[in-house]
C-alpha positions as CSV (number, residue, x, y, z in Angstrom):
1,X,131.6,84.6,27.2
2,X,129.0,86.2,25.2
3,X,125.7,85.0,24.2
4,X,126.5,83.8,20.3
5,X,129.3,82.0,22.3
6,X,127.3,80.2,24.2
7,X,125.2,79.2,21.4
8,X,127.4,77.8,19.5
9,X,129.3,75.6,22.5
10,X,125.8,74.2,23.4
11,X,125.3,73.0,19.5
12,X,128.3,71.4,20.2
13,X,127.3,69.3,22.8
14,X,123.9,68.5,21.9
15,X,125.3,67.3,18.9
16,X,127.9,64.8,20.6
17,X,124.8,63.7,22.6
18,X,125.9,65.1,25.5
19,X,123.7,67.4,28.5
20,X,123.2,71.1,28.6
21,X,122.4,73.5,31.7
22,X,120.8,76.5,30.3
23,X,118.3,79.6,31.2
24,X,114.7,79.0,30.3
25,X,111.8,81.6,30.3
26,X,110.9,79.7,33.5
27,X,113.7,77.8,35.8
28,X,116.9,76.7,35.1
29,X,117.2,73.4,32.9
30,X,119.4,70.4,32.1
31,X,118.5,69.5,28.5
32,X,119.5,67.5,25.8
33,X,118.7,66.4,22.5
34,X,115.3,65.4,22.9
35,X,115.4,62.8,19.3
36,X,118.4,61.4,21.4
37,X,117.8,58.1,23.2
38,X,121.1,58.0,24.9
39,X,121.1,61.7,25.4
40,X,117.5,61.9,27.4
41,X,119.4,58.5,29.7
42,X,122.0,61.0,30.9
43,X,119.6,63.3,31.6
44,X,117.9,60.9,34.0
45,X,120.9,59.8,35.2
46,X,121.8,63.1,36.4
47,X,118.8,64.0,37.9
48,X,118.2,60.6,39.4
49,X,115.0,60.5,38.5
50,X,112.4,58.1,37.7
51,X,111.8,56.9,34.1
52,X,108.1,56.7,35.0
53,X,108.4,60.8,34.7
54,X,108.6,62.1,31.2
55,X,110.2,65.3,30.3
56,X,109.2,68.4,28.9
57,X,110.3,69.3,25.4
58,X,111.0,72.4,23.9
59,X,109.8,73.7,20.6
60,X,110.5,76.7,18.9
61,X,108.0,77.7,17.0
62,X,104.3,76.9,17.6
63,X,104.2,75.5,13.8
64,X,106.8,73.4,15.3
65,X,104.1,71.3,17.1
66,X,102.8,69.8,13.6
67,X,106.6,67.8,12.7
68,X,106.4,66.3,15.8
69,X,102.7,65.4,16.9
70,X,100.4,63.2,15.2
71,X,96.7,64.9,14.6
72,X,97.0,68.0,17.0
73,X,93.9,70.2,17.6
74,X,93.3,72.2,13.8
75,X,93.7,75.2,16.0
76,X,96.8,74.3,18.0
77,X,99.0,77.3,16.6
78,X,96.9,79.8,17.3
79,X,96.2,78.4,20.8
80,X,99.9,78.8,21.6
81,X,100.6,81.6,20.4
82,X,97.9,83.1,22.5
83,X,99.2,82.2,25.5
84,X,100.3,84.9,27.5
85,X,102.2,83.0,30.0
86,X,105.1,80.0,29.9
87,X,102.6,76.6,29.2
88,X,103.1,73.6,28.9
89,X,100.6,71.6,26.7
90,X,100.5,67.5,27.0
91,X,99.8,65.9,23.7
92,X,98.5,62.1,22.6
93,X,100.6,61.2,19.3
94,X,103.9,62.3,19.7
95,X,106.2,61.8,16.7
96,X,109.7,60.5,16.3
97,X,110.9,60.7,20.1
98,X,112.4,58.0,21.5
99,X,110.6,55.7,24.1
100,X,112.2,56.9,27.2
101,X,111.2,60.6,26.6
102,X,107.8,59.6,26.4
103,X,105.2,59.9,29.7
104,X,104.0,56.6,31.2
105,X,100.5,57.1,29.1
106,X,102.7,57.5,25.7
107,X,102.1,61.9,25.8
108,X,104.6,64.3,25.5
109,X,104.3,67.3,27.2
110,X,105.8,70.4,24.8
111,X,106.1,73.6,25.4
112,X,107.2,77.1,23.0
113,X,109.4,79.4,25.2
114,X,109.8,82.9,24.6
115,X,113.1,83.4,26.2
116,X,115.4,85.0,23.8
117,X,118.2,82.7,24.5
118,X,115.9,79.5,24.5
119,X,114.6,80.6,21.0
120,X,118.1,81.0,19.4
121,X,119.5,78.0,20.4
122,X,116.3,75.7,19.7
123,X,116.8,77.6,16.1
124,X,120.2,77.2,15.6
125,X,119.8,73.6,17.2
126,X,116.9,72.4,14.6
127,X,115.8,70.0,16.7
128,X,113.7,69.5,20.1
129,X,115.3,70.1,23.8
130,X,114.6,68.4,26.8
131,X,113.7,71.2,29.3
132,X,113.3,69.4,32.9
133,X,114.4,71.7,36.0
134,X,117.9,71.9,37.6
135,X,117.8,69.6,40.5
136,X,118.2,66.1,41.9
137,X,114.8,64.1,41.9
138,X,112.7,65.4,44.8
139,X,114.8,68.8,45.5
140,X,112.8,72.1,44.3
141,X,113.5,73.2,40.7
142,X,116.3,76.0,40.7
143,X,114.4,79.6,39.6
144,X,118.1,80.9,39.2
145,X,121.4,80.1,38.7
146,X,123.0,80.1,42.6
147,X,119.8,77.5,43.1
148,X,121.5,75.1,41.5
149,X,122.4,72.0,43.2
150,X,126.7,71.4,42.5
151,X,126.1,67.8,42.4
152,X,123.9,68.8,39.0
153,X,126.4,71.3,37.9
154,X,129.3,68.7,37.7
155,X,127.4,66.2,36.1
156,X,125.9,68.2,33.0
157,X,128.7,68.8,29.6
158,X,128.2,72.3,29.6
159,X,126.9,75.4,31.5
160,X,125.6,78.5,30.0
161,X,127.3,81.5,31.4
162,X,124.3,83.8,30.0
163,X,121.9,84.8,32.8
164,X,123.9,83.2,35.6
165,X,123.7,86.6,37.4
166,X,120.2,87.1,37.0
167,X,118.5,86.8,40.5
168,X,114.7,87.0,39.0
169,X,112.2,84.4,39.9
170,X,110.1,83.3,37.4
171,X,107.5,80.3,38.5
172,X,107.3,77.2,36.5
173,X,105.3,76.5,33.6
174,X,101.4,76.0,33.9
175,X,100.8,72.6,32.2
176,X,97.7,72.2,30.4
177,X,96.1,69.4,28.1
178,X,93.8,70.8,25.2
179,X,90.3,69.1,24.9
180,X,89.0,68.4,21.7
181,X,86.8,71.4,22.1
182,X,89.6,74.0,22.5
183,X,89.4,74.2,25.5
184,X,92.1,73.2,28.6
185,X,92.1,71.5,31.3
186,X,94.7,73.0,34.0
187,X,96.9,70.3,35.5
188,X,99.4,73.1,37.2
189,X,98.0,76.5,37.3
């Protein structure tokens, strides 16, 4: 199956509000619509996870950030573009997701990938992704494809065939919040 392929069966299935596994510039991910209520409870369904632990969303453009958070740092595009590694930034003010999407202290933790896959389909798509790692609650976060627990496989709507060969590892995302100086504070280097 090729890559445009996959594209377009994944638009599918967000769109029926159903769960994705997909490449990302960092691990593996089960997403989802992320404006989806129903969508983001399959996803912690599969996972078994707590809804005490938010998810990270996916953006694909830094200019992106603006739609979907109220009052970001004036700066906030060119911070992201800056970075010169996968980051994850936590905001205050998020706009127009759902409840359960949302961390225990009402953030959202968004993040601009530069994957080329992850960028077309979060074009294509229009819309936010849920980006949260391949695995069961409490099992490490699958860096490639053969990581990836069955029991996750089974559950999700549809499985990306690009990169499911690639054997790279690529660490996860550092995740950051911005101070209202500009400057971060490091949660996960």
């Amino acid at each position: 199956m090729s890559f445009e392929a996959d594209i377009k069966a994944c638009i599918e299935v967000l769109n029926a509000g159903e769960s994705i596994l997909y490449p990302t510039d960092t691990v593996w991910g089960i997403g989802c619509d992320a404006l989806n209520e129903d969508a983001v409870e399959k996803v912690f369904a599969i996972k078994q996870r707590p809804k005490e632990k938010g998810f990270i969303v996916l953006l694909a453009e830094a200019r992106d950030v603006l739609q979907y958070v109220a009052a970001p740092h004036p700066d906030i595009i060119d911070i992201m573009e800056r970075f010169e590694r996968p980051t994850t930034v936590i905001f205050d003010g998020p706009l127009g997701f759902p409840e359960n999407l949302l961390n225990n202290d009402g953030t959202i933790a968004i993040r601009i990938p530069e994957d080329p896959f992850c960028k077309a389909l979060l074009k294509r798509f229009r819309k936010p992704l849920v980006s949260t790692s391949a695995n069961l609650s409490g099992e490490p976060g699958a860096q490639t494809y053969n990581m990836i627990n069955p029991a996750v496989i089974e559950q999700v709507a549809y499985v990306v065939k690009h990169r499911q060969n690639d054997t790279s590892l690529k660490p996860p995302s550092r995740l950051v919040r911005l101070l209202e100086d500009g400057s971060m504070d490091i949660i996960r280097a």
